[in-house]
C-alpha positions in Angstrom: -186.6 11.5 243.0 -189.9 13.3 243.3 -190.7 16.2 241.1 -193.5 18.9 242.4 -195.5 20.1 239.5 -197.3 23.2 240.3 -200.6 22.9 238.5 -201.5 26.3 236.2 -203.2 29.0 237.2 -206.8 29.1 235.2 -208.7 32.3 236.0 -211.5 32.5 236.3 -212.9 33.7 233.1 -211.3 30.4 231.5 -208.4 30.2 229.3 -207.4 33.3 227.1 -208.4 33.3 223.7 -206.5 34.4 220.8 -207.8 37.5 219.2 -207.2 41.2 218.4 -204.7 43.0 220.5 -206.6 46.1 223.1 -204.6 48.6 220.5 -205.1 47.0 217.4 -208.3 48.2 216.7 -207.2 51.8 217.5 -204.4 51.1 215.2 -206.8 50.2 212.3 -209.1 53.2 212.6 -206.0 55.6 212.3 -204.8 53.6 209.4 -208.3 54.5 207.9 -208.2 58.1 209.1 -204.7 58.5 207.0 -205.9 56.8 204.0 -209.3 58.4 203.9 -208.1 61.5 201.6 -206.0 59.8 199.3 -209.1 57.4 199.2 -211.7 60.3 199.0 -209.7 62.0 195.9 -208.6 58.8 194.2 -212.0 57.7 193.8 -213.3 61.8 192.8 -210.7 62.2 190.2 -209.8 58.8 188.8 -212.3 56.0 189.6 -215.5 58.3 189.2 -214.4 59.9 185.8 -213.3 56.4 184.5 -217.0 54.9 185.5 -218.3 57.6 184.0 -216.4 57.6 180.6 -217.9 54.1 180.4 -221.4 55.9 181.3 -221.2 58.6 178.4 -219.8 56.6 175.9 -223.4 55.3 175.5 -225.4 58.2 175.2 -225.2 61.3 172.9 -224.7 64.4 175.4 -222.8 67.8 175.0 -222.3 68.6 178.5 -224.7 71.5 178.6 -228.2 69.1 178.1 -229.7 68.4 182.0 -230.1 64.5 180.5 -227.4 62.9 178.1 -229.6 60.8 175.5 -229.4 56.9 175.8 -228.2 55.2 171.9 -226.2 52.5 173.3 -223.4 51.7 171.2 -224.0 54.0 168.6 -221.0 56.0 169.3 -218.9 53.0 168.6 -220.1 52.4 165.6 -219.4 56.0 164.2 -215.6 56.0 165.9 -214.9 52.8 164.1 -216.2 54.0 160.8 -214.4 57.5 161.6 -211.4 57.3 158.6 -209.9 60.6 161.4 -210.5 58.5 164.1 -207.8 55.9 162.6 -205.5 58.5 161.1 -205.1 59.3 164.7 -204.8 55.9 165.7 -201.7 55.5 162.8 -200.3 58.9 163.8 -200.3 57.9 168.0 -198.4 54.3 166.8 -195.5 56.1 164.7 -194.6 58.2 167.3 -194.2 55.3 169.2 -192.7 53.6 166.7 -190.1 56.4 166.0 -190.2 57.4 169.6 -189.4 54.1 172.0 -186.3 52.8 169.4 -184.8 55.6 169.4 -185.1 57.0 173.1 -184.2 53.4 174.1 -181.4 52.3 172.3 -179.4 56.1 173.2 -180.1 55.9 176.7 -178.5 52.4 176.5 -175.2 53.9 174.8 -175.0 57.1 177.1 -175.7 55.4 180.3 -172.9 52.6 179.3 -170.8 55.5 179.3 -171.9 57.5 182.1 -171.6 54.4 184.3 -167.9 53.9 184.0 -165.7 55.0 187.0 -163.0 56.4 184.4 -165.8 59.2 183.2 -165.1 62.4 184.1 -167.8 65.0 185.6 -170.3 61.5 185.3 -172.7 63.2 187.4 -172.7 66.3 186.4 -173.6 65.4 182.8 -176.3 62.8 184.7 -177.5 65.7 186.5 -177.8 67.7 183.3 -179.7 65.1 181.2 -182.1 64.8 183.8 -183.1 68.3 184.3 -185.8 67.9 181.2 -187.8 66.0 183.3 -188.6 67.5 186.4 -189.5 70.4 183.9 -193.6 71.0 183.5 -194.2 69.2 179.6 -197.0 72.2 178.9 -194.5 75.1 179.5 -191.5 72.7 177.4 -194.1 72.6 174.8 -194.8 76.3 174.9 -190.9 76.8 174.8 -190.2 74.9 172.1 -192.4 77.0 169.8 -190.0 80.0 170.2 -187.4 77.6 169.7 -188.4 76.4 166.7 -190.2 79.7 165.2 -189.0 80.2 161.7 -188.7 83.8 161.8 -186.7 84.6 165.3 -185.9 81.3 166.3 -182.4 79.9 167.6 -182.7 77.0 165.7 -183.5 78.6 162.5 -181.0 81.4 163.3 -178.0 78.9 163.7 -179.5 77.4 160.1 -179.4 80.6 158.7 -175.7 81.7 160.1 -174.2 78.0 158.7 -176.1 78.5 155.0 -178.4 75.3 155.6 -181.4 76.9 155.1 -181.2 81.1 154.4 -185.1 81.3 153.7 -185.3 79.5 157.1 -187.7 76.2 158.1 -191.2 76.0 159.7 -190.5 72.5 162.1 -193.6 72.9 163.4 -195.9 74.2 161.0 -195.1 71.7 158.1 -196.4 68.6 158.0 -193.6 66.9 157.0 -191.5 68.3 160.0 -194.3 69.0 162.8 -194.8 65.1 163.9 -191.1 64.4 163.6 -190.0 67.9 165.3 -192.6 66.5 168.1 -190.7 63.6 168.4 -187.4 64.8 168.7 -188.7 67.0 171.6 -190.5 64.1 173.5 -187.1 62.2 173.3 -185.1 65.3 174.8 -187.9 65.5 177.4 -187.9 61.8 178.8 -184.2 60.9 178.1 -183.1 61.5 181.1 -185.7 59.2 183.4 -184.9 56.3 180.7 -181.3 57.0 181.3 -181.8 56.0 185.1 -183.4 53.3 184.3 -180.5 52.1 182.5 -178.3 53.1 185.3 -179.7 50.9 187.9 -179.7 48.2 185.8 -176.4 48.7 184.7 -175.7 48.8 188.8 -177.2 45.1 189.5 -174.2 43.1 187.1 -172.2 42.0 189.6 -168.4 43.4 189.6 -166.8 39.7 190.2 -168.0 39.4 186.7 -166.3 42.2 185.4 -163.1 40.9 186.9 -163.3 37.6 186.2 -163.1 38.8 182.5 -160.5 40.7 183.0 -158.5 38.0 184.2 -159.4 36.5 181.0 -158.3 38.8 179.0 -161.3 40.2 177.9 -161.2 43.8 176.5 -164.0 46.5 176.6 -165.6 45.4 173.1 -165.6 41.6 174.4 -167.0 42.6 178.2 -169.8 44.9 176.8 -170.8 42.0 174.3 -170.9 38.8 176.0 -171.4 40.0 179.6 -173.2 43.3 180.0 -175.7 43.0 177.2 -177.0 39.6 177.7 -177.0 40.6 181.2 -179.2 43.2 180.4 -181.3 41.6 178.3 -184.1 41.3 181.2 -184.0 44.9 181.4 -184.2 45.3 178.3 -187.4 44.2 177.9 -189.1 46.0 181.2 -187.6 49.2 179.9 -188.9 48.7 176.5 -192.5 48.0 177.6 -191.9 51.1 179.9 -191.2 53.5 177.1 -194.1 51.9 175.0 -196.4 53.3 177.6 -195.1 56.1 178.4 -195.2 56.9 174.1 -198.8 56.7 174.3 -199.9 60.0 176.6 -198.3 63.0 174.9 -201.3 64.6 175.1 -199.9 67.9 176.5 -196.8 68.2 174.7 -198.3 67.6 171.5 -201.0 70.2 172.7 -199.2 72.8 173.4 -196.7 72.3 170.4 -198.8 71.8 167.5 -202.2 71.7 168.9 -202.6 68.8 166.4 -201.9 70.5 163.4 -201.0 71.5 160.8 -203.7 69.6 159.0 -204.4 66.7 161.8 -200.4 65.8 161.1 -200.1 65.7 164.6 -203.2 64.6 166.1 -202.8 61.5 168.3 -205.5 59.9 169.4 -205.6 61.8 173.0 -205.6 65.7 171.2 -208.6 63.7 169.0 -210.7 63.1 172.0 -209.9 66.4 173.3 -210.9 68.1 169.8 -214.4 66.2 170.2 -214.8 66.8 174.0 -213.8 71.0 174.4 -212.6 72.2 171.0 -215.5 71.4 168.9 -218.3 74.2 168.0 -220.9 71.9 169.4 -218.9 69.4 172.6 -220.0 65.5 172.1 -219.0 64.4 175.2 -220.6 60.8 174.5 -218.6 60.1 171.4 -215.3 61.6 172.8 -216.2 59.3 175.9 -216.4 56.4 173.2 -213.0 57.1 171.6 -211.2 57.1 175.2 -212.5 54.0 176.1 -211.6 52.3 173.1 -208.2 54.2 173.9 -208.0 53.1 177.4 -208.8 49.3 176.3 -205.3 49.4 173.8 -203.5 50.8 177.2 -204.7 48.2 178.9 -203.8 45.6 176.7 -200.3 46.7 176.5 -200.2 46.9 180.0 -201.0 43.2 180.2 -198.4 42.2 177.9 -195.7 44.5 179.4 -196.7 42.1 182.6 -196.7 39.3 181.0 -193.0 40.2 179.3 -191.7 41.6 182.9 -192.6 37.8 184.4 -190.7 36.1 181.5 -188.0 38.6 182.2 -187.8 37.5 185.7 -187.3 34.0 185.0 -184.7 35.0 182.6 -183.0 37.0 184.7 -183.4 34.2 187.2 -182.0 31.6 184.9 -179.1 33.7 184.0 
């Protein structure tokens, strides 16, 4: 039996090489045409200021000179040897200290609750917990002062009413109160986005698990302990690191709260470079430069380890 092959068509141009499709180009130039604003006002307002922190950080310049003055690394010198300079430093890690535990560890508790099917009105209290955070921070800073205002203030007003404190308490313009009062505001103001976070993770334990225990005989105390936390544990870790960051850049509740004060009780390290930058009597743009990127090299350096910790979690999580 004879089988015709029919030999291919070759045009005459020669065989058709692989390459870009007629459109693709077209495609690529509209890509660019989308991207080039959020390109165009990344680079104005967040790569050209950062470049140019770097810049100022090495001359002496108080933004009204035509020429900033070139003394290399003078300004780091003076920030290191600055004893304000590192009581901001302490002040910016005990609020994070006091801050992450705490904002971490009740998120955990409520959202364990708020995730069971037996809770009633579940999202309405999730719904109300969140609220604080699509709020603007300035204006819940600038709130919080009438809250907290130890002549007319609800909070010293209920103090007053249960005999706690008849001559009433300054929260924010003590400084034994103003850095703690801070706190306790920030905590309010995020609980509700750490909350989620704790949600979702509390969504990926698989329910088979739950019921397998339950077939056990495994009550509530014995699930939550040896199922859901090391479960969590991952998560844990991410959310943590998360919180850490987040800790660091209060810069506009603290602002608009305490403005630092009273005596720098309540000056972080961001209202410092701020003081230095605009608030000063005579701006030094170079040495406030200085301090933030000293500042931004600690953020980066937690950001590494939070990646480092988020891989490690991963493998953990894969293990388990």
């Amino acid at each position: 039996m004879t089988v015709a092959v029919r030999p291919a068509r070759v045009s005459a141009a020669g065989p058709r090489r692989p390459g870009r499709a007629p459109g693709a180009a077209r495609s690529t130039a509209y890509v660019w045409l989308f991207l080039a604003p959020t390109v165009l006002l990344y680079g104005a307002f967040t790569v050209y200021p950062i470049v140019s922190s770097y810049l100022y950080s090495l001359t002496d310049w108080n933004g009204f000179d035509a020429s900033p003055s070139f003394i290399g690394l003078a300004n780091y010198r003076e920030v290191l040897a600055d004893p304000m300079f590192w009581n901001s430093f302490r002040l910016t890690l005990t609020f994070m200290v006091l801050a992450v535990p705490v904002q971490v560890l009740a998120t955990l508790l409520i959202a364990i609750v708020l995730n069971s099917p037996r809770m009633p009105l579940r999202k309405l209290f999730r719904t109300a917990l969140f609220l604080p955070v699509v709020t603007t921070t300035a204006i819940v800073g600038v709130v919080m002062q009438f809250v907290f205002d130890p002549a007319s203030g609800p909070v010293n007003l209920a103090l007053r009413e249960a005999g706690l404190a008849p001559d009433g308490i300054d929260f924010l313009g003590q400084s034994s109160t103003a850095l703690g009062t801070t706190i306790g505001v920030y905590v309010w103001k995020w609980f509700g986005i750490t909350l989620v976070y704790w949600l979702a993770a509390l969504q990926t334990v698989p329910n088979e698990v739950y019921e397998a225990a339950r077939l056990d005989g495994a009550g509530a105390p014995a699930t939550l302990r040896y199922i859901t936390m090391p479960l969590l544990k991952p998560f844990l870790v991410i959310i943590t690191l998360l919180s850490i960051e987040a800790s660091l850049q209060v810069f506009d509740l603290v602002l608009t709260m305490t403005g630092g004060g009273p005596f720098y009780s309540t000056e972080v390290i961001e209202v410092y470079i701020y003081r230095w930058a605009f608030a000063a009597t005579i701006p030094r743009l170079g040495y406030a430069s200085a301090v933030a990127v000293l500042f931004g090299l600690f953020i980066c350096l937690v950001g590494m380890v939070q990646l480092l910790a988020v891989r490690a979690a991963r493998r953990t999580r894969g293990a388990a």
